[in-house]
N, C-alpha and C positions, 0 to 999 in steps of 0.2 A: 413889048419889053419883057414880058414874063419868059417868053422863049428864051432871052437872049443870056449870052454865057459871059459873065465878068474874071476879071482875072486882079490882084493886087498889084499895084507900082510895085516892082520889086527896091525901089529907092527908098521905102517907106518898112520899117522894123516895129513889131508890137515887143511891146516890154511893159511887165508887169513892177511896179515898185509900190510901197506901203500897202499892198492890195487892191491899186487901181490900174489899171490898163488904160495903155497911151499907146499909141501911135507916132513914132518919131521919124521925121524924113533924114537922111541921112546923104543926099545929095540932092542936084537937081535944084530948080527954080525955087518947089517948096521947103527945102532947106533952107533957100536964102532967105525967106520969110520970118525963120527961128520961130518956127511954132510946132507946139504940139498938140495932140487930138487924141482927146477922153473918150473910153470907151464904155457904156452900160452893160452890163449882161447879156443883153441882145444882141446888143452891138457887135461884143466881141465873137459871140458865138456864130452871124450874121461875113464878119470878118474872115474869120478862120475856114469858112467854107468858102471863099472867093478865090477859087484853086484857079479855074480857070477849065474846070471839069463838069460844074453842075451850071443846070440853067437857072435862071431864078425862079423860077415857078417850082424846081424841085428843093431850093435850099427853102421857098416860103412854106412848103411841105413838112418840112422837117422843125422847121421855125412852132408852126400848128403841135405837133409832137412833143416837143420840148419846154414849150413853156403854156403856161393856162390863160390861153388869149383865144377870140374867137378869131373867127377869116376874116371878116372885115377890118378888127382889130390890127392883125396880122401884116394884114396887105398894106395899111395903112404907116404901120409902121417899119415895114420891111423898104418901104419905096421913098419914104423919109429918109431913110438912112443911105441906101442906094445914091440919091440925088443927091444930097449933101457930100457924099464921098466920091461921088464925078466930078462934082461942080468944086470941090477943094481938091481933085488928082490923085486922090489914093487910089482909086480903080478905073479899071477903063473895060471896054465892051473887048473881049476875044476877039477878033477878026478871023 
């Protein structure tokens, strides 16, 4: 999985309000759900590289870089967020 390249729902908008980042579906299936999804500082920064450019093992790189977490740490919560963000359709694998 670390090879592999993700890319955003583009049905799916970040907006930031009172200081928190959310994640708003704005059609599609998960719209019809009416929910939205809170984002953490990892999260979002995690988010925002999901171009559809970088593999995951280079955005977990960069992840290492930017914040004061070890690799293990890292990975552990890079693939948290990953999983969680398939399995609710914010992102999906590049084809």
């Amino acid at each position: 999985m670390w090879q592999d390249i993700f890319k955003r729902n583009p049905q799916i908008v970040k907006r930031k309000i009172a200081g928190d980042v959310i994640l708003v579906p704005i059609s599609d299936p998960i719209a019809k759900q009416q929910r939205i999804f809170s984002l953490n500082e990892m999260g979002e920064y995690i988010w925002d590289r999901l171009d559809g450019n970088l593999c995951l093992a280079e955005i977990l790189e960069t992840v290492l870089q930017k914040f004061a977490v070890n690799e293990a740490q890292a990975k552990e919560d890079v693939m948290h967020f990953m999983q969680s963000a398939i399995q609710q359709g914010l992102i999906k694998k590049q084809e």
